[in-house]
C-alpha positions as CSV (number, residue, x, y, z in Angstrom):
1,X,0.0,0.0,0.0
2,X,1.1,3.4,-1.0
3,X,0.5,6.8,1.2
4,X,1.1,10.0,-0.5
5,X,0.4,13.1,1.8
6,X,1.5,16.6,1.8
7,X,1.2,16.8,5.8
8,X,4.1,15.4,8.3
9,X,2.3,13.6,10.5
10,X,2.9,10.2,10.2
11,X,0.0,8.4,12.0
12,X,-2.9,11.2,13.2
13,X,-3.5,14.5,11.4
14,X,-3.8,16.0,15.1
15,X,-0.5,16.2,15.9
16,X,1.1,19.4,16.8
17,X,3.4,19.5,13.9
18,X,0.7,20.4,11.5
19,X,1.6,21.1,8.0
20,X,1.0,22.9,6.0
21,X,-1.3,24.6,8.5
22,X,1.8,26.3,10.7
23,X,-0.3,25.3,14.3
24,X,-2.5,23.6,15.5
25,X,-6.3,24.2,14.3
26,X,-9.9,23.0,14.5
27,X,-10.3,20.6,10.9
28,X,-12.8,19.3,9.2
29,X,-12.4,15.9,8.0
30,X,-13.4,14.3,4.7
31,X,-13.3,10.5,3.8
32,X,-13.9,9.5,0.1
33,X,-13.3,5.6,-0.8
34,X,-12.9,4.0,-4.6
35,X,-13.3,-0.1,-5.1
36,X,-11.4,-2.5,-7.4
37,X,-14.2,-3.9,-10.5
38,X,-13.3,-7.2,-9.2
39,X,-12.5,-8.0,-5.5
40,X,-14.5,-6.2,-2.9
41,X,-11.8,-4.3,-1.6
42,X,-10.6,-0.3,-1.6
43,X,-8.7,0.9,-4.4
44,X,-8.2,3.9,-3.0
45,X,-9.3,5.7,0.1
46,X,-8.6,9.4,0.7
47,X,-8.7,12.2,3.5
48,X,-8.7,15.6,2.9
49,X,-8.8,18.5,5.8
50,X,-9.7,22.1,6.4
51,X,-9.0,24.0,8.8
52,X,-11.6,26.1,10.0
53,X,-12.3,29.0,12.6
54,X,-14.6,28.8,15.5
55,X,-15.4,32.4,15.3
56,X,-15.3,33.6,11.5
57,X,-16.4,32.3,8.4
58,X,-13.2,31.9,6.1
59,X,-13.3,33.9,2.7
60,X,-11.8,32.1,-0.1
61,X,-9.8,34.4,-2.6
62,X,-11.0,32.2,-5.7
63,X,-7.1,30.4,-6.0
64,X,-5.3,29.4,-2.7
65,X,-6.4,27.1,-0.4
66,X,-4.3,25.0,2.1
67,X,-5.3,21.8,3.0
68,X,-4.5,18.7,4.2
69,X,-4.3,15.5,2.0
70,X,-3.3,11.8,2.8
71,X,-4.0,9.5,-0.1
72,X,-3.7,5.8,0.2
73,X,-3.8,3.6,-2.9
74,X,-3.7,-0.5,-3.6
75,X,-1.1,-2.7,-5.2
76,X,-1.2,-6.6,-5.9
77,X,1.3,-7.5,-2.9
78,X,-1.5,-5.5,-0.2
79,X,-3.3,-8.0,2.7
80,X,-7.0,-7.8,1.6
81,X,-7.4,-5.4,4.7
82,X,-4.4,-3.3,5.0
83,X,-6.3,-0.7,3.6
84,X,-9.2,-1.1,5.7
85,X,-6.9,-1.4,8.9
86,X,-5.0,2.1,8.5
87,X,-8.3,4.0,7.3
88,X,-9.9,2.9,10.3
89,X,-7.0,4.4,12.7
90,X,-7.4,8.1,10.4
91,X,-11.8,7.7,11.5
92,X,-10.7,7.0,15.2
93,X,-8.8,10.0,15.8
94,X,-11.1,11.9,12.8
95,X,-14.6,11.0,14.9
96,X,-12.9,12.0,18.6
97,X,-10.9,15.3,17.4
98,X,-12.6,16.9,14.1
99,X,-14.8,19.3,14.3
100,X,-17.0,18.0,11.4
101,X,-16.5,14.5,9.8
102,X,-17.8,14.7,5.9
103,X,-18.6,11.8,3.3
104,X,-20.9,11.7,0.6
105,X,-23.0,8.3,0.4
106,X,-20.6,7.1,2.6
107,X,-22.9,4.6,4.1
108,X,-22.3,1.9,1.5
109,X,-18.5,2.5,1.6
110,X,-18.8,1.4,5.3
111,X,-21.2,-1.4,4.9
112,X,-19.0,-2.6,2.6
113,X,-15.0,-1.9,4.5
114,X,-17.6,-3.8,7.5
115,X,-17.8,-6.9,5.1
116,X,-14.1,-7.3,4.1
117,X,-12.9,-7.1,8.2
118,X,-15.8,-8.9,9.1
119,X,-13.1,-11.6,11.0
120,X,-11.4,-8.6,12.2
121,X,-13.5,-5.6,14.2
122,X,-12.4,-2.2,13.1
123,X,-13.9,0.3,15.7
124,X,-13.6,3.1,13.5
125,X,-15.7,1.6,11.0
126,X,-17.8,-0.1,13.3
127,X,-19.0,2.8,15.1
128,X,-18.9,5.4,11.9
129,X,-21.6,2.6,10.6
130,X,-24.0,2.9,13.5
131,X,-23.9,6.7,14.0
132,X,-23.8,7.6,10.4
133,X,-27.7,7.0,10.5
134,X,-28.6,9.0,13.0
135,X,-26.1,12.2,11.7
136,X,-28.4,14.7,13.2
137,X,-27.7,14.0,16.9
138,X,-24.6,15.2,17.9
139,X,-23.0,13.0,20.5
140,X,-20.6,14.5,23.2
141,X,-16.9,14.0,22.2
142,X,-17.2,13.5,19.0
143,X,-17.0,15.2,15.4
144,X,-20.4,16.0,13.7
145,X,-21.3,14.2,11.0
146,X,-22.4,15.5,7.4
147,X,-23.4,13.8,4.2
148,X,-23.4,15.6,1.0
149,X,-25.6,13.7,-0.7
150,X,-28.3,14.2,2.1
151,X,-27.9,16.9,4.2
152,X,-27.9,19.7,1.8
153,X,-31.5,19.7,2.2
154,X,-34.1,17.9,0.3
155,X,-34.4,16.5,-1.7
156,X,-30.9,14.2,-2.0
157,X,-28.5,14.6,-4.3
158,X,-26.3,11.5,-5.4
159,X,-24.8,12.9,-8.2
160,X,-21.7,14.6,-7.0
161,X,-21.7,16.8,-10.2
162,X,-24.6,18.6,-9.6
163,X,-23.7,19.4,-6.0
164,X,-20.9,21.0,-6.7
165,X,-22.6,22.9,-9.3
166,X,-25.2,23.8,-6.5
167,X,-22.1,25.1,-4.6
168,X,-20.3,27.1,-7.1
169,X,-17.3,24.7,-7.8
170,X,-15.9,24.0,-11.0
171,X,-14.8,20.0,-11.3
172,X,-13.8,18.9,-14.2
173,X,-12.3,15.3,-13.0
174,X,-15.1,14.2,-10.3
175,X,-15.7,10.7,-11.6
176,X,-14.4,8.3,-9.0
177,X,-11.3,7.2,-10.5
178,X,-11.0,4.0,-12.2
179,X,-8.6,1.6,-14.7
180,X,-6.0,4.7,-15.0
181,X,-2.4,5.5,-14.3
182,X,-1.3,5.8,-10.8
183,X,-1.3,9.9,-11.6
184,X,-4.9,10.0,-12.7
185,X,-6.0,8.4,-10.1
186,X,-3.9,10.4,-7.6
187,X,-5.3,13.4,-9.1
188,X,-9.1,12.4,-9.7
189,X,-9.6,10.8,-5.7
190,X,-8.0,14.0,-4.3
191,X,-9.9,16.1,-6.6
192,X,-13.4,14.5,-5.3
193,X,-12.0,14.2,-2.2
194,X,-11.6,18.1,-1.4
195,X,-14.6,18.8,-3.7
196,X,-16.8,16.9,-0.9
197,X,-15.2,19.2,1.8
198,X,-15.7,22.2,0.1
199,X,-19.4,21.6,-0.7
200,X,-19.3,20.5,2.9
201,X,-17.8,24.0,4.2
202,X,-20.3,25.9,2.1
203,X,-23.4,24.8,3.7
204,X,-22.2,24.6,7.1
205,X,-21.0,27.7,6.8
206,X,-17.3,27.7,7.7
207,X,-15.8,29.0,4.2
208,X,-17.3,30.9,1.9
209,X,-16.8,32.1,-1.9
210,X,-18.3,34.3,-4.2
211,X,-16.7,33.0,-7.6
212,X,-16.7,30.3,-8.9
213,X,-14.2,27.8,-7.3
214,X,-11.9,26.1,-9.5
215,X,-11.4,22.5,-7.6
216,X,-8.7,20.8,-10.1
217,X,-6.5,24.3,-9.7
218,X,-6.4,23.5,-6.1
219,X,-5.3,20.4,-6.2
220,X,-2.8,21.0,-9.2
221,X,-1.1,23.7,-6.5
222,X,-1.2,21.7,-3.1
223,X,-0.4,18.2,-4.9
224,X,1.8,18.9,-8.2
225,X,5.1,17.9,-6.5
226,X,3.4,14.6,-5.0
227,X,1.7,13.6,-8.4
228,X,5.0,14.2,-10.1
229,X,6.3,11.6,-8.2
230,X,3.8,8.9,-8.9
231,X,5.1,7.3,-11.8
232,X,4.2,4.1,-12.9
233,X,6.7,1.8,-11.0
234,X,8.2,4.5,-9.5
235,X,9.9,4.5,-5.6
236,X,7.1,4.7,-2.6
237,X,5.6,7.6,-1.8
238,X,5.0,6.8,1.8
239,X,5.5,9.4,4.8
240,X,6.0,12.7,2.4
């Protein structure tokens, strides 16, 4: 398994040596899972996170964003839950200490990480599945929950397209990524990845923008020097 992040924390993104956000921060975490045609198991699993401000909304000047990215993609030699195993430390630590935890559908992804470990319990997992039903109640300790696809107001939304549209972003590689080079699919899981947090931010009203928002610039900025890197059988990404 391969992990490509632009952040120095090697295990929890809570950490006090928090790059590239300088100190430590409230966050708002974002989860966003692809799956292999074949095998029920993760090609790729991604967290993206914003930091946010407990007293202001943050104003985005159209082209420069910091954020947070840890990407974790699949080879042939991975244990069918290796994957599973270090997403589910990331939604430990994500549920306790972020101030929001975002996904969009992310209900099936669970049901789904649930049947692969189902020899092996995953509390993260286990517990994301229960409570992601019941989003609306906040429990003590622990990160709300939001779901793009739902709680955006009715009626739902699936198609990740149009809620972006709805929130003034402009995607051009949403599609969850699929049967392309380790680079495209880098790019496209980060991409819908932070495009999830930003709708996310929008209607929950920690960031704000007036124009247009032009997701793939974003990522092209934060991640160019990381997707450079990913060439087909090139050296291991891990810990960047």
């Amino acid at each position: 398994m391969r992990s490509t992040t632009n952040l120095a924390w090697p295990v929890t993104p809570f950490g006090a040596g928090q790059r590239p956000f300088g100190k430590a921060r409230p966050m708002m975490a974002t989860v966003a899972l692809g799956w292999t045609l074949h095998a029920l198991r993760p090609a790729w699993a991604c967290m993206v996170y914003l930091a946010t401000n407990s007293t202001q909304v943050l104003v985005l000047d159209g082209q420069h964003l910091n954020f947070g990215f840890e990407l974790l993609t699949s080879d042939d030699t991975d244990q069918p839950t290796e994957m599973a195993e270090r997403l589910d430390d990331l939604l430990v630590a994500c549920r306790r200490r972020a101030r929001i935890l975002i996904g969009h559908e992310l209900a099936p992804d669970l049901d789904r990480l649930s049947m692969l470990t189902a020899q092996r319990r995953l509390p993260g997992v286990d517990i994301l599945r229960q409570e992601w039903t019941d989003r609306a109640t906040k429990g003590r300790g622990r990160a709300r929950m939001f779901d793009t696809a739902y709680d955006l107001g009715p009626p739902a939304v699936a198609d990740l397209r149009a809620v972006c549209e709805y929130a003034t972003l402009q995607v051009a590689v949403i599609a969850d990524p699929g049967g392309g080079t380790s680079v495209e699919t880098a790019r496209q899981a980060i991409t819908r990845t932070l495009a999830i947090a930003l709708v996310a931010a929008r209607a929950t009203g920690k960031y704000h923008w007036t124009a247009p928002l032009d997701v793939d610039q974003l990522v092209t900025d934060a991640a160019w020097d990381h997707l450079a890197q990913l060439v087909e059988g090139g050296p291991d990404n891990t810990a960047l």
